[in-house]
N, C-alpha and C positions, 0 to 999 in steps of 0.2 A: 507263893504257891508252886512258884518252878521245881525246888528241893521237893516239895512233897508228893508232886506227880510222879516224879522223878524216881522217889523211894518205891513208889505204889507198881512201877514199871517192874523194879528189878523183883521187887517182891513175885510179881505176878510168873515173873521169868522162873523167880526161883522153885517157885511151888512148882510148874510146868516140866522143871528138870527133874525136880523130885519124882513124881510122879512116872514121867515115864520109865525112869531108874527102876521103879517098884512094879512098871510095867503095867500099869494101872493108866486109865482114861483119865485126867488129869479135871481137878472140877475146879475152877477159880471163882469165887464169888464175885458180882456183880458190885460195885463201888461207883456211886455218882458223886464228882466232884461240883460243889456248885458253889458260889461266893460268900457261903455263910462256912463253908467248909465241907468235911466229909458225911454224906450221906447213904445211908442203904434203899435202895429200892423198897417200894409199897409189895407186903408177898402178892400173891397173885391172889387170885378168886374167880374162882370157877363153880358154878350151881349147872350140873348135867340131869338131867331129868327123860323119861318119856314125855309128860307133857309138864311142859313146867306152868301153865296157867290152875293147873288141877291143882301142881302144891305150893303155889306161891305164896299162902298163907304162912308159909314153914321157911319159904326162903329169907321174906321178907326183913324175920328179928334176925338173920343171919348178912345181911347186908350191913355196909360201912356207914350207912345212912339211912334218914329218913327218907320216904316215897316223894313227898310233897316236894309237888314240883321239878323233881329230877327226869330229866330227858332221857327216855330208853329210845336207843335207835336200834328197830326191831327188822330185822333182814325177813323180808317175805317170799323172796327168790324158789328155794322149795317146795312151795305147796301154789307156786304159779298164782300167786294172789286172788286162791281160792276164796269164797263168800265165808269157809268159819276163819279164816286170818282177821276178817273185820272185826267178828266175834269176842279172837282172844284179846284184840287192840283197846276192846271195847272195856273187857275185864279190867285190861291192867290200867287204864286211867280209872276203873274206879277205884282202886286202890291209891290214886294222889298223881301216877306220875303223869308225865306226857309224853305222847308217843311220839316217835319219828319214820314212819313208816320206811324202807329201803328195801330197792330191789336193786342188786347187783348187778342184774344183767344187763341195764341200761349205764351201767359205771363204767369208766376206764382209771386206770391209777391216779390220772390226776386231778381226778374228781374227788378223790376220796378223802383230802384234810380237808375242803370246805363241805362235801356233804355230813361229816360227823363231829364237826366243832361243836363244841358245847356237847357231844355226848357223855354221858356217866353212867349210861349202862348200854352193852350191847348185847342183846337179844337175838338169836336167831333160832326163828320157828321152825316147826315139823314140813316134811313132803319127800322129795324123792332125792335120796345122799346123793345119787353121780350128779344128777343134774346143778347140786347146790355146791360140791367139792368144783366142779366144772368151769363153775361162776366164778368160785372164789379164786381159782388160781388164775383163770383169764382177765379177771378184773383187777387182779393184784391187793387185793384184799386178805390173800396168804399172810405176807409180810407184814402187810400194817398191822393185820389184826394182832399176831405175834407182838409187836412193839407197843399196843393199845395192854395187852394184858401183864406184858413184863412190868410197865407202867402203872400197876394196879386198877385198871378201871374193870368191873366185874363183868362176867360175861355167863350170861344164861342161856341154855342149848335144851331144845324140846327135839327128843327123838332123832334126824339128821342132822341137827345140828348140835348135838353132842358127840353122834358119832364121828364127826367128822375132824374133830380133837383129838380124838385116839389115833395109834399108826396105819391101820390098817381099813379098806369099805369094802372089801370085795367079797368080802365075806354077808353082806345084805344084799346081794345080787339076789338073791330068791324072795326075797321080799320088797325091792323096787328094781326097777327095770334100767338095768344102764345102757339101752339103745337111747335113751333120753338124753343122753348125753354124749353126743357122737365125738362131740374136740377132744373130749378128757383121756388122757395119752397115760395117765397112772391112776391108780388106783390105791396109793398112798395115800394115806392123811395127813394132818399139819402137825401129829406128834406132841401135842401138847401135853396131852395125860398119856402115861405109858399101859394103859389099855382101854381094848375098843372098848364103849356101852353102848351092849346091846337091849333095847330101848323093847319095853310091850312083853316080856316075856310072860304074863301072867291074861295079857288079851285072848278072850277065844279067837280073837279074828286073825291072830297073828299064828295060832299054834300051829297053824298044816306048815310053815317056815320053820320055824325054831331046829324039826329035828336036820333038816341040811343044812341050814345054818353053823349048828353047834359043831357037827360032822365037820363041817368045811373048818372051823376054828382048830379042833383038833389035830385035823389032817394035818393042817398047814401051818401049827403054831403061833397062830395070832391071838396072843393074848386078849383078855376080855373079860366084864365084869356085865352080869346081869342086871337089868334093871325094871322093877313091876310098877306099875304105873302109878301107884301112889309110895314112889320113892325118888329118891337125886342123890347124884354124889356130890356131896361139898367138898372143894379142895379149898385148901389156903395155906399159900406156901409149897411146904415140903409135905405139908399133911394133909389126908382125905377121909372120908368115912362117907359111909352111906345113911343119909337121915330116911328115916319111915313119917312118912306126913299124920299128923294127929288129925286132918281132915279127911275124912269118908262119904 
């Protein structure tokens, strides 16, 4: 296996050279070496939604698997473990899975591979984006979660917590309040998807936001994709689209 790593090394060098030759940001594919030999990474899988219990019906055939039984560990941190968070908990095990309720804000990093062992699906529900970005980089749940998703395990985001995949939140300042979150020192997101979604645009309740909202997107070129409540964007891999839920 030594020669082979070995080859995988200069390979990766070389691409790197190339690249910057061409002057170009250099993209080297990801390569897991394991004992059975060379392997590529699970693509990723991402279901962003406004609420994603509304279209889980539509998510569900687009999952790696079946419901039954599978552990979703569902981040409730956002919506301050509001009375409808029991609600949606209540939904998605009647679809088969079981849930694992989490609230980041009581986590520190090295809580975090025994509170989600056994997870196979990560969930994180709607409430207020600073307050849940906040969580997520205080708790170090940034990082894992990055390496939980490179690894293929799917990850479902209802309204903040889809936004907060995209690069940018400061841009939903008008529709949740970032005094809630007084530690959060950026306003970055974790980058995952290369733009924001912005969650509800089709809510009357949401409309007196949208036009400062969008204003502030433009101003300030943050990219961003819309999203009306009975919709998600599925990503997998390299590739996304936005499904329209057959449920009404």
């Amino acid at each position: 296996m030594g020669y082979i790593k070995l080859y995988l090394q200069l390979f990766c060098c070389c691409m790197i050279l190339f690249a910057k030759a061409q002057n170009q940001e250099p993209f080297v594919e990801e390569i897991l070496l394991s004992s059975e030999g060379i392997s590529k990474p699970e693509p990723i899988k991402l279901y962003l939604a406004s609420n994603a219990v509304a279209v889980m019906d539509d998510i569900i055939p687009l999952l790696p698997f079946a419901p039954n039984g599978r552990q979703v560990c569902y981040i409730t941190t956002a919506g301050y473990n509001a009375p409808w968070i029991q609600d949606n908990i209540k939904k998605i095990e009647a679809e088969g899975f079981q849930v694992r309720p989490v609230d980041l804000a009581v986590l520190s990093p090295k809580d975090l591979n025994a509170v989600f062992e056994g997870c196979d699906i990560i969930w994180v529900g709607g409430g207020n984006t600073f307050y849940l970005l906040q969580e997520v980089r205080r708790s170090g749940f940034d990082a894992f979660l990055k390496q939980k998703i490179v690894s293929g395990i799917p990850y479902v985001g209802t309204s903040a917590g889809s936004i907060i995949l995209g690069p940018h939140i400061e841009l939903v300042k008008f529709a949740d309040d970032p005094m809630e979150a007084p530690d959060l020192t950026s306003y970055e997101g974790l980058d995952v998807f290369p733009l924001v979604p912005l969650a509800h645009i089709d809510n009357p309740e949401f409309k007196g936001f949208y036009k400062d909202i969008l204003l502030f997107a433009l101003e300030h070129d943050i990219p961003f994709v819309s999203l009306k409540e009975q919709q998600f964007i599925f990503v997998e891999g390299d590739n996304w689209r936005i499904v329209n839920s057959q449920k009404r």
